[in-house]
C-alpha positions in Angstrom: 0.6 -131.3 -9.9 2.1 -129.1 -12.2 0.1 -126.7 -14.7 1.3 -128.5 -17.4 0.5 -132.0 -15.9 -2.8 -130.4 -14.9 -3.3 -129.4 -19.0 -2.3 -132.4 -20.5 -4.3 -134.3 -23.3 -6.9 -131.0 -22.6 -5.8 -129.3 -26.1 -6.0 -129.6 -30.0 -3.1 -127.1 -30.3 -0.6 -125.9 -27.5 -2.2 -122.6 -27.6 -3.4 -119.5 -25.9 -5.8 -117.3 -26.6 -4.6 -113.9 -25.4 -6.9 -111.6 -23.1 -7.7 -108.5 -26.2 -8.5 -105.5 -23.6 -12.3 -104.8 -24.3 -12.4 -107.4 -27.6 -12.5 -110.6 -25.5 -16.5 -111.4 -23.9 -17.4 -114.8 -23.0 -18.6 -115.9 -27.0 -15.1 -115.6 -27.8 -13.6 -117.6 -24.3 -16.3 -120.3 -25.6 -15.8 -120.4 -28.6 -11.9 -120.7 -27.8 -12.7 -123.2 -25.3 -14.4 -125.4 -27.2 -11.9 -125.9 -30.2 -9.6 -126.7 -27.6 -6.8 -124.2 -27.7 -6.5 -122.0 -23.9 -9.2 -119.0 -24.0 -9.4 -115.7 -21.8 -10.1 -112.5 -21.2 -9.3 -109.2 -18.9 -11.6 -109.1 -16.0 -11.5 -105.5 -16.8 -14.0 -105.8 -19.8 -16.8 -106.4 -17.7 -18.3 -103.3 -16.5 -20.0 -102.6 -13.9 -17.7 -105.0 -11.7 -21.2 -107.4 -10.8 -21.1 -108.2 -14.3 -17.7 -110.0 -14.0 -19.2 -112.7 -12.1 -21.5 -113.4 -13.9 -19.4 -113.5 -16.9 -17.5 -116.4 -15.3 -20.7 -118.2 -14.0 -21.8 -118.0 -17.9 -18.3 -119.1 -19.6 -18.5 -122.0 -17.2 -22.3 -123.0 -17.5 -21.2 -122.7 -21.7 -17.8 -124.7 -21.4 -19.9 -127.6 -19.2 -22.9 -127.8 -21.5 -20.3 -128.6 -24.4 -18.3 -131.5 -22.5 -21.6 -133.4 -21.8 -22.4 -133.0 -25.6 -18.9 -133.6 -26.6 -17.4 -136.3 -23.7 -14.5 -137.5 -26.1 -13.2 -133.6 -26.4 -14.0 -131.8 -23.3 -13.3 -128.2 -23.5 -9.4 -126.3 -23.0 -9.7 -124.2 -19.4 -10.3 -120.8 -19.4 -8.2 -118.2 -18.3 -8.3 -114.6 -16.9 -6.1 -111.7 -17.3 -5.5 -109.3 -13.9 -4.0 -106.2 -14.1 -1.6 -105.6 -11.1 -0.9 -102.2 -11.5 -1.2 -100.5 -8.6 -3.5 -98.2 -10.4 -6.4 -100.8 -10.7 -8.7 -100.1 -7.8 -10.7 -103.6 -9.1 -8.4 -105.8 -8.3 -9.1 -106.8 -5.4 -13.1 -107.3 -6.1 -12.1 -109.4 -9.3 -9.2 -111.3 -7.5 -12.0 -112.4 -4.7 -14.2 -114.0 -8.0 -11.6 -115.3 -9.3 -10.5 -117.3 -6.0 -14.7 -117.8 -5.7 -14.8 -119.4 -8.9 -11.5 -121.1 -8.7 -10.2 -120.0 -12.5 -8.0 -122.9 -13.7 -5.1 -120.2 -15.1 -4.8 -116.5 -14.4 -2.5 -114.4 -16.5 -0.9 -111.4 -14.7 0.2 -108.2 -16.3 1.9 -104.7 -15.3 3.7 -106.1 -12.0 4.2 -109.0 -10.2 2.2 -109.5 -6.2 3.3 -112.3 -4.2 -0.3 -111.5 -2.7 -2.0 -112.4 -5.9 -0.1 -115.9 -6.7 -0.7 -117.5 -3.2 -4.5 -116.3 -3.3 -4.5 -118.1 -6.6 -2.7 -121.4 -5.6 -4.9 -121.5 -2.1 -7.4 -123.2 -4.5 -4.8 -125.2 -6.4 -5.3 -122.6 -9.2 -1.8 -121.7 -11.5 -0.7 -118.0 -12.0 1.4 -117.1 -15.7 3.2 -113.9 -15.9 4.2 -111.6 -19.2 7.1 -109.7 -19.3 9.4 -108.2 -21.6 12.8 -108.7 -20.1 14.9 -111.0 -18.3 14.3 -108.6 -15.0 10.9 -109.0 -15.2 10.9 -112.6 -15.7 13.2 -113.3 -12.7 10.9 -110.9 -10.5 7.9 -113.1 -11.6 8.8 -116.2 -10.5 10.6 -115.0 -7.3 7.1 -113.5 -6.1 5.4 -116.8 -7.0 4.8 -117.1 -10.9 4.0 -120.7 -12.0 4.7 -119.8 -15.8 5.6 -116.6 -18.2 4.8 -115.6 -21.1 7.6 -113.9 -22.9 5.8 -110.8 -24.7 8.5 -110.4 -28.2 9.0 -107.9 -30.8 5.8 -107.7 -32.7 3.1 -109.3 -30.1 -0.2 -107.1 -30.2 -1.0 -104.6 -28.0 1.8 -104.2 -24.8 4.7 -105.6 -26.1 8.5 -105.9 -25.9 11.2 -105.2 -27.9 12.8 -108.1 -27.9 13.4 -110.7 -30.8 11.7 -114.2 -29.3 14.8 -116.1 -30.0 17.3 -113.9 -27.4 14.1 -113.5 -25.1 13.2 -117.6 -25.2 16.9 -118.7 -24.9 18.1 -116.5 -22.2 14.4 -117.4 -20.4 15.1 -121.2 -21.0 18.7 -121.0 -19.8 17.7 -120.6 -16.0 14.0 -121.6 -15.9 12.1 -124.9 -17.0 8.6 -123.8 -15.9 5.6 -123.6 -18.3 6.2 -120.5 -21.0 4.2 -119.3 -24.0 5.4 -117.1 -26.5 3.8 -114.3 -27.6 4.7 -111.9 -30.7 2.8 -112.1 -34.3 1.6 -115.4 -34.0 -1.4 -116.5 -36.8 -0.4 -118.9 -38.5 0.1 -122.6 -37.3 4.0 -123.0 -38.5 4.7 -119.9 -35.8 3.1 -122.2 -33.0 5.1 -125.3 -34.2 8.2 -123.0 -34.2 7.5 -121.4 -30.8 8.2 -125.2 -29.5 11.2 -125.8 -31.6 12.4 -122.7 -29.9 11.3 -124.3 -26.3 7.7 -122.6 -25.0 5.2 -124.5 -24.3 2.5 -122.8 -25.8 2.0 -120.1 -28.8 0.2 -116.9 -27.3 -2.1 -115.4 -30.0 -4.3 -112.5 -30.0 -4.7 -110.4 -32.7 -6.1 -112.8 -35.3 -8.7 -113.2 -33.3 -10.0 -109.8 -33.3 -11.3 -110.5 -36.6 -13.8 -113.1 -35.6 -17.6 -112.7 -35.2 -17.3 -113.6 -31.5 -14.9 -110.6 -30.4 -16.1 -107.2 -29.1 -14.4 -105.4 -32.0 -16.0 -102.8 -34.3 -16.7 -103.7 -37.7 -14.0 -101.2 -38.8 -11.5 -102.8 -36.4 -11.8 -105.9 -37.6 -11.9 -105.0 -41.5 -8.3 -103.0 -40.7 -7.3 -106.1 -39.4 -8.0 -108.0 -42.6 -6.5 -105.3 -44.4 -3.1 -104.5 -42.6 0.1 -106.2 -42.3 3.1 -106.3 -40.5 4.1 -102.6 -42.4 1.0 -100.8 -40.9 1.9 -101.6 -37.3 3.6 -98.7 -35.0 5.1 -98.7 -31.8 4.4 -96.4 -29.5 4.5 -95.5 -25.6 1.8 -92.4 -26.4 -1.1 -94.5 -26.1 -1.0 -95.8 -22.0 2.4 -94.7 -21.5 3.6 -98.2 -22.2 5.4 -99.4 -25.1 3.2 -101.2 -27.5 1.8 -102.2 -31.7 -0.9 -100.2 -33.0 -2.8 -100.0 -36.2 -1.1 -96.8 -38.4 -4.6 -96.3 -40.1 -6.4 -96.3 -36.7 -3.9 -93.5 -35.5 -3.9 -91.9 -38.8 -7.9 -91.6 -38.4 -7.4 -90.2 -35.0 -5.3 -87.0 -36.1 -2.3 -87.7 -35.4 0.8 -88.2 -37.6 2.3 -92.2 -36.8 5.5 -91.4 -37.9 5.8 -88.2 -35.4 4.2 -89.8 -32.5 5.3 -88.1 -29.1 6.5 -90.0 -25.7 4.0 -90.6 -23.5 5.2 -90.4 -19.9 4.7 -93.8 -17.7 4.1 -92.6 -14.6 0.8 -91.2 -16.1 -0.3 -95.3 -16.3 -4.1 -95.6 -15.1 -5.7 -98.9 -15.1 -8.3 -97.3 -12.5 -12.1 -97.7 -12.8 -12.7 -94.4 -13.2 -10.3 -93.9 -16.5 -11.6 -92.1 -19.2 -9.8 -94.0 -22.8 -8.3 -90.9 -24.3 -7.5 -92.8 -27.6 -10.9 -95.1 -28.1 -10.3 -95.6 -31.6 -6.7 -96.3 -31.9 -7.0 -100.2 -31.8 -3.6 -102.3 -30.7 -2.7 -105.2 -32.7 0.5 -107.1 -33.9 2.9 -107.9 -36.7 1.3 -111.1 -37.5 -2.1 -109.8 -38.9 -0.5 -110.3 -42.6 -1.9 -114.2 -42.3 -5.3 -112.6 -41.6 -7.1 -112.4 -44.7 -10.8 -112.4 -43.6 -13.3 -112.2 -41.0 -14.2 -115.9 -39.6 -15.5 -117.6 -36.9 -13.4 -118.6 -34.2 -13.4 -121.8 -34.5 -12.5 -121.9 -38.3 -9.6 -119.7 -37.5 -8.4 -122.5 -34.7 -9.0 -125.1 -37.5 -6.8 -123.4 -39.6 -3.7 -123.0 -37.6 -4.5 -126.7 -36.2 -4.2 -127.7 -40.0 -0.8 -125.4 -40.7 0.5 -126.8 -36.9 0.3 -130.0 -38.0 1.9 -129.5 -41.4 4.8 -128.0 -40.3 5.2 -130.6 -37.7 5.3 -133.1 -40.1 7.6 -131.4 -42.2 10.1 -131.1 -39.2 10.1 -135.0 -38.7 12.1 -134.7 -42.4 16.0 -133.3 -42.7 16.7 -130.6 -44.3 17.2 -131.3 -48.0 20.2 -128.7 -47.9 22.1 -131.4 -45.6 24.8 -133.9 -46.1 24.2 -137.4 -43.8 28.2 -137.3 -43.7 27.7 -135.1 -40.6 25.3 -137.0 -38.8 27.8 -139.1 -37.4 30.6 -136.3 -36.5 
């Protein structure tokens, strides 16, 4: 059975919740969950490592408690993000819960392991890679990938540079597997478009961040309310990998985010041991203009499930700027 076989009727939008390093904690998985759109989370945010499974044996204790009480809308599976890098010394220990607790969807980041995908699919489990580029995308699903998610210009945190039209067409010309698209998604008519454009699923992160159920400051999630697309920079500085950031978090750090220097990637460390040089410069992307308080999660889902199914409807219509005439050439 395919993932999206395996997902179907299991939604109330074809969405994702993105896995927000240290923001996402099991409330926000539930909470996700539970209004029926695809939740998750890094397995890196729970520290020590022993906390990680117990993190899953609570999202999943949560997620059954609410399909007894709710039988006629079961919850949306849960997903978790692994980093790959070479770097993380965890991966092994969290890869070994996750194959324990059989996660329904596991979202890969910073490399692709053939390793990783068959451990995964040993319990029938399904494995979605993000990338940036056609090279990436093609390395993915040669080691084993079931899905991708095509990380666009704008998208939160590590991102690409490319617009989501070139990177979705050029992704759709070779490959018909499962793809969500990631890249200032928060508002419903961006969901509806991403499966005009041919994903399967918007990928949406940073909207989130300004909900009472994310690990986010207060100040994090107010500069989220406040920002737009204008006060997002892109930088390698940060991990030594290109991605969005909050100018006013950068600008409260020292440092000027119109001068920023070049990181150098080979400096990458995902390791245990890391010590987060830049704490309080706080990733988001392009999309945050739609965010215009701080709600709960599952009135933010309600939302975009309302503006999803407005611009659907409005689809079903021709465009007014038409002539019929044509219809029949």
């Amino acid at each position: 059975m395919s993932l999206l076989e395996k997902f179907k009727g299991r939604l109330s939008l074809p969405a994702i919740g993105s896995p927000l390093f240290i923001i996402s904690v099991p409330d926000l998985v539930v909470a996700q969950c539970t209004n029926g759109i695809i939740g998750s989370m890094p397995s890196l945010n729970a520290r020590p490592a022993e906390q990680f499974d117990e993190w899953l044996h609570e999202i999943e204790e949560r997620l059954a408690a609410h399909d007894r009480a709710h039988p006629d809308r079961p919850s949306a599976p849960y997903a978790i993000n692994l980093i790959v890098h070479r770097s993380n010394d965890r991966l092994e220990h969290d890869l070994a819960v996750c194959v324990k607790r059989q996660v329904p969807l596991i979202i890969t980041s910073l490399g692709a392991r053939p390793e990783v995908n068959q451990a995964i699919h040993s319990y029938g489990g399904f494995v979605m890679h993000d990338v940036i580029s056609q090279r990436f995308a093609h390395s993915a699903i040669d080691k084993g990938a079931d899905g991708l998610i095509l990380v666009a210009a704008g998208a939160g945190g590590h991102a690409g540079a490319q617009s989501p039209f070139a990177l979705m067409q050029e992704t759709r010309a070779w490959f018909d597997g499962p793809i969500a698209l990631s890249g200032a998604m928060a508002h419903g008519r961006s969901i509806a478009a991403a499966e005009v454009l041919g994903a399967n699923f918007g990928y949406i992160g940073s909207a989130f961040i300004a909900t009472p159920e994310a690990r986010a400051l207060p100040d994090q999630k107010q500069m989220i309310v406040d920002s737009a697309a204008a006060d997002i920079v892109y930088t390698n500085l940060i991990t030594g990998v290109h991605g969005n950031y909050l100018k006013p978090s950068i600008a409260r750090a020292g440092l000027d985010p119109d001068n920023l220097p070049s990181s150098d990637p080979s400096a990458m460390d995902f390791g245990s041991s890391r010590t987060k040089k830049w704490k309080d410069i706080w990733g988001s992307g392009q999309g945050i203009g739609m965010v215009d308080k701080v709600q709960p999660a599952g009135d933010l889902i309600a939302r975009l499930r309302r503006e999803y199914h407005a611009a659907r409807a409005g689809m079903a219509a021709p465009s007014p700027l038409l002539n019929p005439a044509w219809a029949a050439v």
